[in-house]
C-alpha positions in Angstrom: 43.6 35.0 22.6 44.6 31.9 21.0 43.6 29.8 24.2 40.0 31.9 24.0 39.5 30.4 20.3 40.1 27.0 21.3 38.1 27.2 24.1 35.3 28.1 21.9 35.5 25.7 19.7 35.4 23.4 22.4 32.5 24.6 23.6 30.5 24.7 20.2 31.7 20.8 19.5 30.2 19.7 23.1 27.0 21.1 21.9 26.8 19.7 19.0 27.3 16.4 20.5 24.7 17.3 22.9 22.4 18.1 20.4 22.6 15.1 19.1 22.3 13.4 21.8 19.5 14.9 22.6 17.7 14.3 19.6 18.9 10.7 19.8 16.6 10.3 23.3 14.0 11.8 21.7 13.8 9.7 19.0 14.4 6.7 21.3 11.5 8.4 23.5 9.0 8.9 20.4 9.3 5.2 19.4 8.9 3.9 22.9 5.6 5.9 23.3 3.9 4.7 19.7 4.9 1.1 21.2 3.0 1.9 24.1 0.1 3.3 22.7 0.9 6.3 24.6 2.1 8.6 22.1 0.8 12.6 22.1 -1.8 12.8 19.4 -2.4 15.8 17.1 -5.8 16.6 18.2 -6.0 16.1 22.0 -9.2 18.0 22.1 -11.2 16.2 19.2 -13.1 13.2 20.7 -12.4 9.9 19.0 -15.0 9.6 16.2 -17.2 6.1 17.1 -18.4 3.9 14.4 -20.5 1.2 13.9 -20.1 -2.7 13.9 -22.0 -2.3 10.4 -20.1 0.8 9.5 -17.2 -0.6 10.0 -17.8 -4.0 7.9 -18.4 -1.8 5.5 -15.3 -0.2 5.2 -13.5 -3.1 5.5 -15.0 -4.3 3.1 -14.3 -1.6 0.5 -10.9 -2.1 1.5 -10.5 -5.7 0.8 -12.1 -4.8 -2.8 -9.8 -2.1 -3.4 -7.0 -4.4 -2.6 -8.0 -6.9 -4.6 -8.2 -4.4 -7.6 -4.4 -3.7 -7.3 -3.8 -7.2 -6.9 -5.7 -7.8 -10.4 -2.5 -5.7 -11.8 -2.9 -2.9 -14.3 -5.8 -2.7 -17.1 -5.0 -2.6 -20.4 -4.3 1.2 -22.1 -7.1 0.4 -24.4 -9.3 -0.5 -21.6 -8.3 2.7 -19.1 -8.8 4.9 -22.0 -12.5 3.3 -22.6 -13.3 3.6 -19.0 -12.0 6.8 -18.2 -12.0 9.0 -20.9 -9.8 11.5 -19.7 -6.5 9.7 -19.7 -4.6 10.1 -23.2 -3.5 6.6 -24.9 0.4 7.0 -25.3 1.6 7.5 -28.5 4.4 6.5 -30.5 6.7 8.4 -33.0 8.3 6.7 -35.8 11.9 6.2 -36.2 11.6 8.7 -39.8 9.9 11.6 -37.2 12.4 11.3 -35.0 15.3 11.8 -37.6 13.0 15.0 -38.8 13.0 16.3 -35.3 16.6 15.9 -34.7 18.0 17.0 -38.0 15.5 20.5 -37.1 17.1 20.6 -33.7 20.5 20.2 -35.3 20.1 22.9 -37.1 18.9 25.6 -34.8 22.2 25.1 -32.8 23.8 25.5 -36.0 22.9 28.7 -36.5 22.9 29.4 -33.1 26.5 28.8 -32.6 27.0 31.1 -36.3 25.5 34.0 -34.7 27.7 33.4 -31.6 30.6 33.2 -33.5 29.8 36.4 -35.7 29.5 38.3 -32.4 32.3 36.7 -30.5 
């Protein structure tokens, strides 16, 4: 039986070295193919959608701005708050709030632990 067992596990380590293989090649396989312009697309029955000379200046073009905008860096809060409207200007709490709002918090596990201990 013992011989059975080991023969088993054998067996089960070989295929997970074959699986690996496996995926290995088809990995190697997958990369080869995008190189090659080969590769399987996702919709093989959908024609390739044709565009223009002028549509596609103008994309490019809406591109190049859009890049340029993150290349300007990030506005101002005050000015994406003006703009938008919708985004909230981040607020800050003073350092006596805080203390409130910790002392509060100290004292709900205060009591929280009394009650535990009454029961306990």
């Amino acid at each position: 039986m013992a011989s059975l067992t080991d023969a088993l596990q054998q067996l089960r380590a070989e295929r997970r070295e074959s699986q690996s293989h496996v995926e290995k090649l088809d990995q190697a396989i997958s990369v080869i193919e995008s190189l090659n312009g080969s590769g399987t697309s996702r919709n093989g029955n959908q024609p390739r959608r044709v565009l223009s000379a002028a549509s596609r200046r103008k994309m490019a073009a809406g591109q190049r701005a859009r890049w340029a905008a993150v290349r300007k860096g990030p506005k101002p809060a005050t000015e994406v708050a003006k703009t938008t409207g919708s985004s909230h200007v981040k607020r800050t709490m003073s350092a006596a709030s805080r203390k409130k709002i910790a002392a509060a918090q100290r004292a709900r596990w205060a009591k929280l632990k009394a009650e535990k201990k009454k029961v306990g």
